[in-house]
C-alpha positions in Angstrom: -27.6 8.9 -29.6 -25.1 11.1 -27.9 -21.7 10.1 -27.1 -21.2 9.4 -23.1 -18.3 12.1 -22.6 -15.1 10.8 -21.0 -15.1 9.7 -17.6 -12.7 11.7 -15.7 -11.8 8.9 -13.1 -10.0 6.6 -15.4 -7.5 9.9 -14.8 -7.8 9.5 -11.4 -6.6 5.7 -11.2 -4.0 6.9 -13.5 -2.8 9.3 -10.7 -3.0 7.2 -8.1 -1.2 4.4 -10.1 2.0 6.8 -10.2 1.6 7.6 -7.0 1.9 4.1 -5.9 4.9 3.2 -8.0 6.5 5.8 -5.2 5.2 4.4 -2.3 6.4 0.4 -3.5 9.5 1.6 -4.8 10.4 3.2 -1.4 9.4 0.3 0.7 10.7 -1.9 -1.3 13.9 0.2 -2.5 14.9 0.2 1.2 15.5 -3.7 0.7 18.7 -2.9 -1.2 19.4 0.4 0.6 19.3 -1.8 3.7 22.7 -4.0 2.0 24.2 -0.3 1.4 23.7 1.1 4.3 25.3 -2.5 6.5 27.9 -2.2 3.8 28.9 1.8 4.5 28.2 2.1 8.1 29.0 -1.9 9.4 25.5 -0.9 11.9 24.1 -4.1 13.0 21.0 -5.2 10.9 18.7 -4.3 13.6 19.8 -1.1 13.8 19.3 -0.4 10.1 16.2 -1.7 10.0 15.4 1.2 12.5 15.1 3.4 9.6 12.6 2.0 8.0 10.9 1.7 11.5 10.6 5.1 12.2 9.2 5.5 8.8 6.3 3.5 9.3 6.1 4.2 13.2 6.0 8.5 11.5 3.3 7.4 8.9 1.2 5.4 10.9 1.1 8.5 14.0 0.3 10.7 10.8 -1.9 9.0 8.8 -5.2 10.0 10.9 -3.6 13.4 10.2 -3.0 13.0 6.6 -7.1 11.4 6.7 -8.4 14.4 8.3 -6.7 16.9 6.2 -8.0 15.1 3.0 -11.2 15.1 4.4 -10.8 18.7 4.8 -8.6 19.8 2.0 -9.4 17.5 -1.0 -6.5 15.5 -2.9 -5.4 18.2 -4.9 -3.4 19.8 -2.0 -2.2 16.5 0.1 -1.4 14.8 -2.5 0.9 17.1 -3.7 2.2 17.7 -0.2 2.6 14.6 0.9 5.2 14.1 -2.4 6.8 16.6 -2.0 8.0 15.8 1.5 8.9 12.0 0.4 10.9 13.9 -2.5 11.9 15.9 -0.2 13.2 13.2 2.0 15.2 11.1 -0.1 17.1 13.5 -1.6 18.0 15.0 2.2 18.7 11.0 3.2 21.2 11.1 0.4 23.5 13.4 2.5 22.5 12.2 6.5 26.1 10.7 8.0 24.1 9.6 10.9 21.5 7.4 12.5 19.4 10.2 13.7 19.7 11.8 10.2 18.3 8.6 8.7 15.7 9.0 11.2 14.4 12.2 10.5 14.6 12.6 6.1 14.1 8.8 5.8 11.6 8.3 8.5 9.6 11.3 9.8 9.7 13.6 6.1 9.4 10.5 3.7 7.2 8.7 6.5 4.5 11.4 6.4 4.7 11.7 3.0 3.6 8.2 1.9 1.0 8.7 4.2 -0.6 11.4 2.6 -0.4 9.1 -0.9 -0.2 5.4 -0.2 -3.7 3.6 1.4 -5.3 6.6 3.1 -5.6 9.1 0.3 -6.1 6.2 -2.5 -8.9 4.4 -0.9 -10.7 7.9 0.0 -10.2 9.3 -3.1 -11.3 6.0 -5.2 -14.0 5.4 -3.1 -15.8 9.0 -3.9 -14.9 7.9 -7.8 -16.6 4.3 -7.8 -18.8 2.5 -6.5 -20.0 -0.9 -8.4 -16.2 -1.2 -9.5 -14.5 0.0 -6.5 -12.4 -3.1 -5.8 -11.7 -2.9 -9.6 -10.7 0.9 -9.8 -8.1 0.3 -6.4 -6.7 -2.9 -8.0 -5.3 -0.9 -10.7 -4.5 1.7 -8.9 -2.6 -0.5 -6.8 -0.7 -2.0 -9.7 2.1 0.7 -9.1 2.9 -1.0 -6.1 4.3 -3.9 -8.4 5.6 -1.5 -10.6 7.5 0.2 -7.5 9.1 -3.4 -6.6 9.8 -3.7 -10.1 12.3 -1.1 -10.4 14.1 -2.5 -7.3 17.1 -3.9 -9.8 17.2 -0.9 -11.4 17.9 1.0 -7.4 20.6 -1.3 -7.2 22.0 -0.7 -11.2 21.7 3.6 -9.5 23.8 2.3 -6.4 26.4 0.4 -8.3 27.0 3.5 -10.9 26.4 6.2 -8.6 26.5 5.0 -4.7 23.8 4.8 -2.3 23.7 8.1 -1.8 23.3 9.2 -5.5 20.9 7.1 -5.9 18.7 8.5 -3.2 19.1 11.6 -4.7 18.5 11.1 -8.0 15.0 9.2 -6.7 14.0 12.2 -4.8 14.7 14.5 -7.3 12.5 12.2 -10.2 9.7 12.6 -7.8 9.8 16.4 -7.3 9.9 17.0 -11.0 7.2 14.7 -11.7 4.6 13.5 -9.4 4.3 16.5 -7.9 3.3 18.9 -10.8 1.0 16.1 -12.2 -1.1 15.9 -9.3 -1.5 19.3 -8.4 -2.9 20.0 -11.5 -4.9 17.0 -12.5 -6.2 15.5 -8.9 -10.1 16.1 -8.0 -11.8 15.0 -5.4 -15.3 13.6 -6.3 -16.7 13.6 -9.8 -19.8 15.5 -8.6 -17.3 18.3 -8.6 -17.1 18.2 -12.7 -20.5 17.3 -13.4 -20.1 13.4 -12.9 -21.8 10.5 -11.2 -19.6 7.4 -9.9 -18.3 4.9 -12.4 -18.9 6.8 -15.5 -23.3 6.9 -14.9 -25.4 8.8 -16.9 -26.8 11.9 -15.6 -30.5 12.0 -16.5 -32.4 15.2 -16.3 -35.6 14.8 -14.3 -38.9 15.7 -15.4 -39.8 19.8 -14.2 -42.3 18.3 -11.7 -40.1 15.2 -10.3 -39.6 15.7 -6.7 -36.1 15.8 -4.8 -36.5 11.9 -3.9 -36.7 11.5 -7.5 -34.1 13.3 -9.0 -30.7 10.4 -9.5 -28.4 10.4 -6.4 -24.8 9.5 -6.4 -25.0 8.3 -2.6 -25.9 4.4 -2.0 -29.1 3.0 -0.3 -27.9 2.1 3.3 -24.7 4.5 3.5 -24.5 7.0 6.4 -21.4 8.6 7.6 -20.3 7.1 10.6 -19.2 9.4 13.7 -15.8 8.3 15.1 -17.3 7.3 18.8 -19.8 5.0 16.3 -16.4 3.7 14.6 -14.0 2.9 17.2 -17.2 1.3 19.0 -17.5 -1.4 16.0 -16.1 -4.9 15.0 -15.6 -4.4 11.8 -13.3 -1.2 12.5 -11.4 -3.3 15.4 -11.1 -6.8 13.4 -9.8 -4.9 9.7 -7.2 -2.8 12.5 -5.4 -6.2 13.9 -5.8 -7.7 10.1 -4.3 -3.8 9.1 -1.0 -4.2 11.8 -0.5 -7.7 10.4 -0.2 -6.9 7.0 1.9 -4.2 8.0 4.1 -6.6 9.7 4.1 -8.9 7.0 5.2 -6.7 4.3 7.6 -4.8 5.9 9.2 -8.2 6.7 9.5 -9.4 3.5 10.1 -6.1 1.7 13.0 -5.2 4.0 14.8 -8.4 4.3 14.1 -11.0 1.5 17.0 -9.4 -0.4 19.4 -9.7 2.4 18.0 -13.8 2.6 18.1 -14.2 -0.7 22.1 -12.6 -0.8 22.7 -14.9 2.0 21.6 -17.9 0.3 24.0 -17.4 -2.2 22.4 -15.1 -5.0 24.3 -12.5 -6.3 23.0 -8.6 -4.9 22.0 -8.2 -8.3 20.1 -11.2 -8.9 18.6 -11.2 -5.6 17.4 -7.8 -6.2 16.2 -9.0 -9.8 14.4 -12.1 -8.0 12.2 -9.7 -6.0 12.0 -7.6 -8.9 10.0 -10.2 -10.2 7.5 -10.2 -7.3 6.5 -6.7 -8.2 6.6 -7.9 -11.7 3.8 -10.7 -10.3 1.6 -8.1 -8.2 1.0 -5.8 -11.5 -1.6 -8.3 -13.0 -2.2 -9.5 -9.4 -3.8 -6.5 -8.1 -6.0 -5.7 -11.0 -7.1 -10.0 -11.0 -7.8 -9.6 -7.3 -9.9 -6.9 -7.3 -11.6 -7.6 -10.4 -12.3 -11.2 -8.9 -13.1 -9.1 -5.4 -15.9 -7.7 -7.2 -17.0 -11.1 -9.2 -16.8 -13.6 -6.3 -16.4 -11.9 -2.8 -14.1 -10.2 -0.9 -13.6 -13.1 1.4 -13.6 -15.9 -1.4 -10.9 -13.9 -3.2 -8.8 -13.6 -0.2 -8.9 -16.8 1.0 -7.6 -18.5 -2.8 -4.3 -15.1 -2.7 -3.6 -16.2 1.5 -3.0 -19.9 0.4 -0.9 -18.7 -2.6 1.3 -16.3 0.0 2.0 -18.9 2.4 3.4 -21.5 -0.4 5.5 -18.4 -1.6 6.5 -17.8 2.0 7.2 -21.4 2.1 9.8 -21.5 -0.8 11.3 -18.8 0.8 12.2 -20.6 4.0 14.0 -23.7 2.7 16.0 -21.7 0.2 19.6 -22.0 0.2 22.6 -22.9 -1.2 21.6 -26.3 -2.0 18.2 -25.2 -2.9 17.1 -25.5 -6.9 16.7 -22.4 -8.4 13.3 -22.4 -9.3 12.3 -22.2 -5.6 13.2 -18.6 -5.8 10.8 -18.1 -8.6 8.7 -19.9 -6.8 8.5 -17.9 -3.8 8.4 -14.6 -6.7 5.6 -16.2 -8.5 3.6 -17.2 -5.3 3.9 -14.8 -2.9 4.3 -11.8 -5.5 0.3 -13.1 -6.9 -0.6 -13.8 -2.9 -0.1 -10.7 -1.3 -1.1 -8.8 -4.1 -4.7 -9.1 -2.8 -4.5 -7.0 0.5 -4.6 -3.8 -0.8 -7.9 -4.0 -3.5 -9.6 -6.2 -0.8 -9.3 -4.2 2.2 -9.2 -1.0 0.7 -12.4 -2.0 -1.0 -13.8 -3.6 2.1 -13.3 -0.4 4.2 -15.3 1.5 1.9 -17.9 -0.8 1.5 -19.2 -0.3 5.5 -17.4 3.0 6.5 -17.8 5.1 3.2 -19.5 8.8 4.0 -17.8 12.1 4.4 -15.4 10.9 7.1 -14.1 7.6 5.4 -10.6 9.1 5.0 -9.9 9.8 8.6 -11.3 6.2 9.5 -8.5 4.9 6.9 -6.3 7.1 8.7 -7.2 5.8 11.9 -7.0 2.2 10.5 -3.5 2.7 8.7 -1.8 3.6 12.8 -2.2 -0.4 13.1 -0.6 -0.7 9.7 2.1 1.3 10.3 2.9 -0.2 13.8 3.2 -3.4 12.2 5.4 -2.3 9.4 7.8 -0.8 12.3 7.5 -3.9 14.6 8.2 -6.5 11.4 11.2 -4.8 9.9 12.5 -4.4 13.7 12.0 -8.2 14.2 13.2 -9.5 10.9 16.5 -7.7 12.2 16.4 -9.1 15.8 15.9 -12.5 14.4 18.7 -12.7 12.2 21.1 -10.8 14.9 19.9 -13.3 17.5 20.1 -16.5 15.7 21.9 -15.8 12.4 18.7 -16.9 10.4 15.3 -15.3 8.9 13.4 -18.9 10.1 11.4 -16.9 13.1 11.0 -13.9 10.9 9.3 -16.4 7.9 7.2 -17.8 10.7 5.9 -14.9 11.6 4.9 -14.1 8.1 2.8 -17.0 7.7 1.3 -15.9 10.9 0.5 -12.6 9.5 -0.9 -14.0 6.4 -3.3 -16.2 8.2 -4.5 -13.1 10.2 -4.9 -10.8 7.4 -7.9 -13.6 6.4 -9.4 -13.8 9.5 -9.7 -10.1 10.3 -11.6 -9.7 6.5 -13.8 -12.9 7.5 -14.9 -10.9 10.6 -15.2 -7.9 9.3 -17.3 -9.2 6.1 -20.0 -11.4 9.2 -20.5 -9.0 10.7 -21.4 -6.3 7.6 -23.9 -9.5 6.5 -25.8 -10.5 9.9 -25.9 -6.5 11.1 -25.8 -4.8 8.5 -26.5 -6.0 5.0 -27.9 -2.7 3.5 -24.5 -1.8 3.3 -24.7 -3.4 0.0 
């Protein structure tokens, strides 16, 4: 019996997995970059959390852009591209002396890079890959996410030996001289392009006199590719977008400002940045559980079970404090790290489950404006909130908010895909 040669997507998560650890460890770097930057420029924390604003207002205007373009050009050139230009980025934030220079390296270079590399290009790419184990394949791709947030302690070791601005540099440069080269010359698009099928499937020769409807197919029973006038006319695209600018909003919320809570309870900078190491540490397993269990159980069931989880974190978060045990903070690290941890393998996988065909990217793309508008609206907030009222309370709030609307968009997303549609499969 001959040997099933290698399956050449495993490579693919693998790439995808690196490139992630980039996109988490800039939104979640900026957490202790934020402290720096109040620190060097005394800017009001509303103001700095402009910067990371204008980096998700930049990628969620470009991300249709970055969708078409991969539709078009394939993930061995945006990929690269979009790298580059977050490389790019950083290292050119490293010497900005001004708001506006923040704005345009920080936000509009690194901005458009992530969005050629974080959800729009992972979840087209992946979804050409696999099919039975797509929810699978993205939750371990998305484990470099938690990987990114991991490294957050290690930012702030770069800050305290080299400065903020070192550190940025140093960052950029790592990415130039590594992700760069590695996905140029490794990333494919679709495994029919080496002689594949999706998730590793034999490729069985048909008889001489089998006819074309015969022959195997890699494209599902009940798929079509959906015109955008058929898109933005459906529920499903218009309930996952408000779900999309609420985890946006979420994210960016926590991600920007639960070090600055955290310092303000009393931790240390570096054990504050260590505490939120840990939820990155928690989303490694947690995105690879999540979408295995996507796949097992249900998107919506698994969703449901990491929401509840979120909110407790979320929860701990709010009545920390001086006075507060420390356990709560590894509480709110355990929780909410294993809770949130579920968005990315469910809704990628969910997207591709009803809008997968040839223009699935530039729906993502489409889909990921909400997502950025939310990330830009909840940093924004988180630093309104705490300028306003000299507390993070309102800025919690609206997290649990967010969390409970993530869910809901999925649940109406996932209806309607059963009552109208259930040859989606």
């Amino acid at each position: 019996m001959p040997r099933r040669p290698f399956f050449y997507g495993y490579v693919i998560v693998a790439l995808c997995f690196l490139n992630l650890v980039v996109v988490g460890g800039l939104m979640a770097g900026f957490s202790v970059f934020n402290v720096a930057l109040l620190e060097a420029f005394r800017w009001s924390r509303a103001t700095t959390a402009t910067i990371a604003s204008v980096n998700g207002l930049v990628y969620s205007a470009m991300a249709p852009v970055a969708g078409w373009a991969f539709d078009r050009l394939g993930p061995r050139i945006v990929m690269p591209l979009g790298l580059g230009l977050v490389g790019t980025g950083l290292v050119l934030a490293g010497g900005s002396r001004s708001l506006w220079q923040f704005y345009l390296c920080y936000g509009v270079l690194a901005g458009f890079g992530i969005g050629c590399i974080d959800f729009v290009g992972t979840t087209a790419v992946l979804a050409h890959w696999f099919r039975r184990r797509r929810a699978t394949a993205i939750g371990f791709a998305a484990m470099g996410l938690g990987v990114g947030i991991v490294i957050v302690p290690g930012v702030q070791i770069l800050i305290t030996g080299y400065g903020w601005r070192g550190a940025m540099i140093l960052l950029g440069a790592a990415i130039l001289v590594t992700h760069v080269p590695l996905n140029g010359l490794l990333q494919r698009r679709r495994p029919e392009d080496i002689g594949q099928l999706p998730d590793g499937d034999s490729i069985e020769a048909p008889d001489r006199g089998a006819t074309a409807a015969a022959r195997p197919s890699s494209r599902p029973t009940g798929q079509r590719d959906w015109t955008l006038k058929e898109t933005l006319s459906s529920l499903p695209f218009w309930s996952i977008a408000v779900g999309h600018l609420a985890v946006g909003g979420g994210i960016s919320l926590v991600y920007t400002h639960a070090v600055a809570h955290l310092i303000h309870g009393g931790l240390s900078k570096l054990a504050a940045a260590s505490v939120f190491g840990l939820v990155g540490v928690v989303r490694i397993p947690g995105t690879a559980i999540w979408g295995f269990t996507s796949d097992r159980i249900g998107r919506e069931r698994a969703l449901r079970l990491a929401t509840l989880m979120g909110m407790a974190g979320v929860g701990f978060l709010m009545v920390l404090g001086s006075e507060a045990p420390g356990w709560w903070s590894v509480a709110f690290a355990l929780l909410y790290g294993l809770g949130h941890s579920a968005s990315n393998p469910v809704y990628a996988s969910t997207i591709a489950d009803i809008f997968w065909g040839r223009n699935v990217a530039m729906i993502v793309g489409l889909l990921e404006i909400t997502f950025g508008l939310g990330a830009a609206l909840g940093t924004w907030f988180g630093g309104f909130a705490y300028d306003l009222t000299g507390s993070y309370q309102y800025a919690w709030i609206l997290e649990l908010l967010c969390l409970a609307t993530v869910y809901s968009s999925i649940r109406g997303a996932l209806t309607w895909k059963r009552r109208f549609r259930p040859d989606l499969g």
